[in-house]
Backbone as a printed PyTorch tensor [residue, N CA C, xyz], in Angstrom:
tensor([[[129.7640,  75.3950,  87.9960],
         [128.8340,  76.1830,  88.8220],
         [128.9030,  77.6560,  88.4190]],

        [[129.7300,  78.3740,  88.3450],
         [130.3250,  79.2940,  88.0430],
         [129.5550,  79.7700,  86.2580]],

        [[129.9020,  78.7730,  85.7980],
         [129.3730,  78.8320,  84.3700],
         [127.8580,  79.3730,  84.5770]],

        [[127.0720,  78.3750,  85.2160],
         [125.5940,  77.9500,  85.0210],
         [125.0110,  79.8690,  85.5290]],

        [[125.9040,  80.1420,  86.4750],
         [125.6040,  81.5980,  87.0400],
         [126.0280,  82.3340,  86.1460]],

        [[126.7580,  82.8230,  85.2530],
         [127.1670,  83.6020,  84.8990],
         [126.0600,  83.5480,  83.4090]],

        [[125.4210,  81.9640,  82.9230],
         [124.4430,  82.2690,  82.0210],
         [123.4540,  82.3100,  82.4760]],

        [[123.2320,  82.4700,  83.6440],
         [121.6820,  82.9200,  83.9170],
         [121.5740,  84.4930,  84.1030]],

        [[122.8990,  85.0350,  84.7580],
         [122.9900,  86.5090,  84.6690],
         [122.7100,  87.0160,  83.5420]],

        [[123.4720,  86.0010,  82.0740],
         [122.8930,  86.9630,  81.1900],
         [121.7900,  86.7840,  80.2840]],

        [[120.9600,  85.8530,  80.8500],
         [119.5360,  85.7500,  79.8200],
         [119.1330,  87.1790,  80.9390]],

        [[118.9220,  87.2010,  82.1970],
         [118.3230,  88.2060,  82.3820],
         [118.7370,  89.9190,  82.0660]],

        [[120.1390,  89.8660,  81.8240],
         [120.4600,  91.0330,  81.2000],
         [119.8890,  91.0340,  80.0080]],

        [[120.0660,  89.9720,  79.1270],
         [119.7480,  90.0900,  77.5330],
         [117.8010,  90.5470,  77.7400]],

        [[117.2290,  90.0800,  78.4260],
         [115.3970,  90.2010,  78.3810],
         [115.4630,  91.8090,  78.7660]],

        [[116.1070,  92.5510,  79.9300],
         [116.5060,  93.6960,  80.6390],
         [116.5220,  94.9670,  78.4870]],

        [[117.4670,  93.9730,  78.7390],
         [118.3830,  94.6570,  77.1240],
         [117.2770,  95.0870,  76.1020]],

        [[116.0890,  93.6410,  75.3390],
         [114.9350,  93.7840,  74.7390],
         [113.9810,  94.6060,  74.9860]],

        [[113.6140,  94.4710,  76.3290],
         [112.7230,  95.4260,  76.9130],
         [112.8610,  96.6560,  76.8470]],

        [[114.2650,  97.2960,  76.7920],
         [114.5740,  98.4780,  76.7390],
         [114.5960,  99.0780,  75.4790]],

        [[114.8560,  97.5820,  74.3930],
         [114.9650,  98.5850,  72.8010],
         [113.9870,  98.3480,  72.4740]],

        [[112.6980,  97.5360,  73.4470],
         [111.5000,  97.5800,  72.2590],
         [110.6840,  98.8910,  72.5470]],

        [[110.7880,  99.4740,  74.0230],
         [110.3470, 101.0170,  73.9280],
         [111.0690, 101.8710,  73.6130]],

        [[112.1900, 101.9280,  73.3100],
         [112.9360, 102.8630,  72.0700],
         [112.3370, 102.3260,  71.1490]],

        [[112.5620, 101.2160,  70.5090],
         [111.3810, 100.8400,  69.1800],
         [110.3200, 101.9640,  69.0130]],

        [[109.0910, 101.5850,  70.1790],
         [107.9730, 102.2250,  70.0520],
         [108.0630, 103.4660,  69.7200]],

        [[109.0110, 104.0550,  71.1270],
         [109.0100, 105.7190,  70.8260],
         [109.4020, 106.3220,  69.9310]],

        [[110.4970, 105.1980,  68.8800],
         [111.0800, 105.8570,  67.9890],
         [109.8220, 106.0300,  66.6170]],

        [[108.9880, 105.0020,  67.0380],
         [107.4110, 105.0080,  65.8420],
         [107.1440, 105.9730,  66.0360]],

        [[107.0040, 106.9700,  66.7270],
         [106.4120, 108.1960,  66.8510],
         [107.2320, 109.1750,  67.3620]],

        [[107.6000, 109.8910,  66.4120],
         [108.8400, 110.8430,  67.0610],
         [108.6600, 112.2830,  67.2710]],

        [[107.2820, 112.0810,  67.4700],
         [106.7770, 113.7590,  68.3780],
         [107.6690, 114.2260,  69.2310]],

        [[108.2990, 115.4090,  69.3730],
         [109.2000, 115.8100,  70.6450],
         [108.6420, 115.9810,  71.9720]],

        [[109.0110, 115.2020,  72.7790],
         [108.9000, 115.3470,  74.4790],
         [107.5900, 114.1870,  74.5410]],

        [[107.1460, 113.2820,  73.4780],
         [106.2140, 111.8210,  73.5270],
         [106.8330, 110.9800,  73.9240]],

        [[107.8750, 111.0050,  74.3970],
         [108.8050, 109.7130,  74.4940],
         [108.1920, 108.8290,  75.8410]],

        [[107.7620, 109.4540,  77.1830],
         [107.7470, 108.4820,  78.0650],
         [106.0300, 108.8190,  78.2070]],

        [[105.1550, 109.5790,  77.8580],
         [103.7570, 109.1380,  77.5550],
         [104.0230, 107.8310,  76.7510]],

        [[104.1680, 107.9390,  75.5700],
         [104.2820, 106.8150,  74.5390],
         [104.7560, 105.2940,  75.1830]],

        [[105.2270, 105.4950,  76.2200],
         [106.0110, 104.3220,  76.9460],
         [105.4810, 104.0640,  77.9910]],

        [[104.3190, 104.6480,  78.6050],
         [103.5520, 105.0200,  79.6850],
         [102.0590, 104.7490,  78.8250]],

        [[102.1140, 104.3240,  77.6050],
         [100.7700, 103.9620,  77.3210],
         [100.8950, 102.9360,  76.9340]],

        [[101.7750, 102.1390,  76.9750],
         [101.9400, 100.4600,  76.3400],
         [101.5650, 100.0560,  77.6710]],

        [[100.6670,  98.9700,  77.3730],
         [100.1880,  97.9820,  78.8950],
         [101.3160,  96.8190,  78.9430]],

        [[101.3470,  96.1740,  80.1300],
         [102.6430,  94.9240,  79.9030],
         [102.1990,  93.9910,  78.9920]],

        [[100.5150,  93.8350,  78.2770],
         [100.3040,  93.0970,  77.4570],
         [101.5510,  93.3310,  76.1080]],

        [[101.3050,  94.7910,  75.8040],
         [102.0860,  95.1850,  74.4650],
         [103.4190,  95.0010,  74.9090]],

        [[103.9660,  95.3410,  75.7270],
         [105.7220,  95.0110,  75.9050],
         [105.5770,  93.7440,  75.8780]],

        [[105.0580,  92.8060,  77.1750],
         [105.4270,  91.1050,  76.7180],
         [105.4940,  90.7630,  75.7110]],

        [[104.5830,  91.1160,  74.7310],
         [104.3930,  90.8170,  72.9550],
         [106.0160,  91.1200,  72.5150]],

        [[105.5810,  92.6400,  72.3660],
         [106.7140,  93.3110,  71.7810],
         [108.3010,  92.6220,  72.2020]],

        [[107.9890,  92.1040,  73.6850],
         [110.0290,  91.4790,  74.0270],
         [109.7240,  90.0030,  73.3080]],

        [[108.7030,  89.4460,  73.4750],
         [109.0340,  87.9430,  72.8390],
         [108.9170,  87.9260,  71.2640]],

        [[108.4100,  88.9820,  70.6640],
         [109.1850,  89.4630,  69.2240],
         [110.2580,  89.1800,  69.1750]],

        [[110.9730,  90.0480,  69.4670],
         [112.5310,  90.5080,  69.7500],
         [113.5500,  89.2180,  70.1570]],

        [[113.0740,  88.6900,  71.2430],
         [113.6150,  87.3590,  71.9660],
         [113.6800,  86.0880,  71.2950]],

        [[112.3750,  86.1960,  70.4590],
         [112.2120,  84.6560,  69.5710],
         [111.4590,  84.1210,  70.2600]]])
């Protein structure tokens, strides 16, 4: 029981984890100074869902 919880904690950390480096990804595509959270603020959840199930497989 114990097990089954502790791997479900971490698929959702690991998706948490993707999500976070695929907009560092992005922002890092464009490395205008102070673009960082426009640039991350213009991806729709279409482009992140894409972008994490890249990442995820």
């Amino acid at each position: 029981m114990h097990m089954m919880e502790h791997r479900s904690a971490d698929v959702r950390h690991s998706h948490a984890v993707a999500r976070e480096a695929a907009v560092a990804a992005r922002a890092n595509a464009r490395p205008e100074p102070g673009k960082g959270m426009s640039t991350g603020t213009s991806l729709s959840p279409e482009d992140i869902r894409r972008i994490v199930a890249d990442m995820v497989g």
